[in-house]
C-alpha positions in Angstrom: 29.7 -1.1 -18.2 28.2 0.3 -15.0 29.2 -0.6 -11.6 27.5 -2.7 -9.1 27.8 0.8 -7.1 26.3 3.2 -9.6 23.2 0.4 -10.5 22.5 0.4 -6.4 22.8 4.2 -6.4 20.7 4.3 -9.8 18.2 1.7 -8.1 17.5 3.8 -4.8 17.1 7.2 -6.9 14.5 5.4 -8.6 12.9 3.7 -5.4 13.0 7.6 -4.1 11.6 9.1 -7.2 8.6 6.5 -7.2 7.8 6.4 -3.5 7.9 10.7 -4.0 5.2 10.3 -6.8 3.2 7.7 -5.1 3.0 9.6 -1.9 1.4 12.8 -4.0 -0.7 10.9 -5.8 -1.9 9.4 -2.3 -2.1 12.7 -0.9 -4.0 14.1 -4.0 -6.7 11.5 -3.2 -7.1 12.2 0.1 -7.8 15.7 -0.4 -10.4 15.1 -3.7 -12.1 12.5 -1.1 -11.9 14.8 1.9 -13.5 17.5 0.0 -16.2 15.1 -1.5 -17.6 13.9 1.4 -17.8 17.1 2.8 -20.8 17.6 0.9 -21.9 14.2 1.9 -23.6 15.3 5.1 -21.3 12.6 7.2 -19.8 14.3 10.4 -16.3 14.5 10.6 -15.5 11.2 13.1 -18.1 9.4 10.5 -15.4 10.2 7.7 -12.5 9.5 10.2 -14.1 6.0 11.4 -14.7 5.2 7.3 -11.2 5.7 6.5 -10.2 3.9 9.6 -12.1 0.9 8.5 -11.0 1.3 4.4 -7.3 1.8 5.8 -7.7 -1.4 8.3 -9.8 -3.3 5.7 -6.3 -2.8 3.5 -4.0 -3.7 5.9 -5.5 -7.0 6.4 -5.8 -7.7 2.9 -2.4 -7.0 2.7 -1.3 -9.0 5.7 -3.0 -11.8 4.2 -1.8 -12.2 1.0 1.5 -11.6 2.5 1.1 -14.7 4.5 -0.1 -16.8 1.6 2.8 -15.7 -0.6 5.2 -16.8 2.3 3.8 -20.0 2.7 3.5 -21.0 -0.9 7.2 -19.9 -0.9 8.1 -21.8 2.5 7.1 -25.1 1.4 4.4 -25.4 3.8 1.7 -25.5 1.2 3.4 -28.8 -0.1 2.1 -31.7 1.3 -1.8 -30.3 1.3 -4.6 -32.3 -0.8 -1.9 -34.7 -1.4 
């Protein structure tokens, strides 16, 4: 039987491993994307202000559903349409 020790250690080696691939698959993206739209005929702060908007756009998606988990979790969502 393992240890509460060795599943923790076993449990951030796998956290590592997965953020690792993640981040290269992210990164593998990017550069396929960069080098498409190179051809695109955008200039470069076009590019820059699309992936500021798809990487904002993101973020408040996130943010949002964040917030509605919370609040589904809180109890806040309780008492509405009752």
């Amino acid at each position: 039987m393992a240890s509460a020790n060795e599943k923790t250690s076993a449990a951030r080696r796998s956290f590592w491993i997965a953020s690792a691939v993640l981040i290269v698959c992210l990164a593998g993206v990017a550069v396929y994307g960069w080098y498409m739209l190179r051809d695109s005929g955008m200039s470069t702060i076009a590019v820059i202000a699309l992936c500021g908007g798809v990487v904002l756009t993101l973020g408040l998606g996130i943010w949002l559903m964040s917030l509605l988990f919370y609040s589904n979790r809180q109890g806040f969502d309780d008492d509405v349409g009752r």
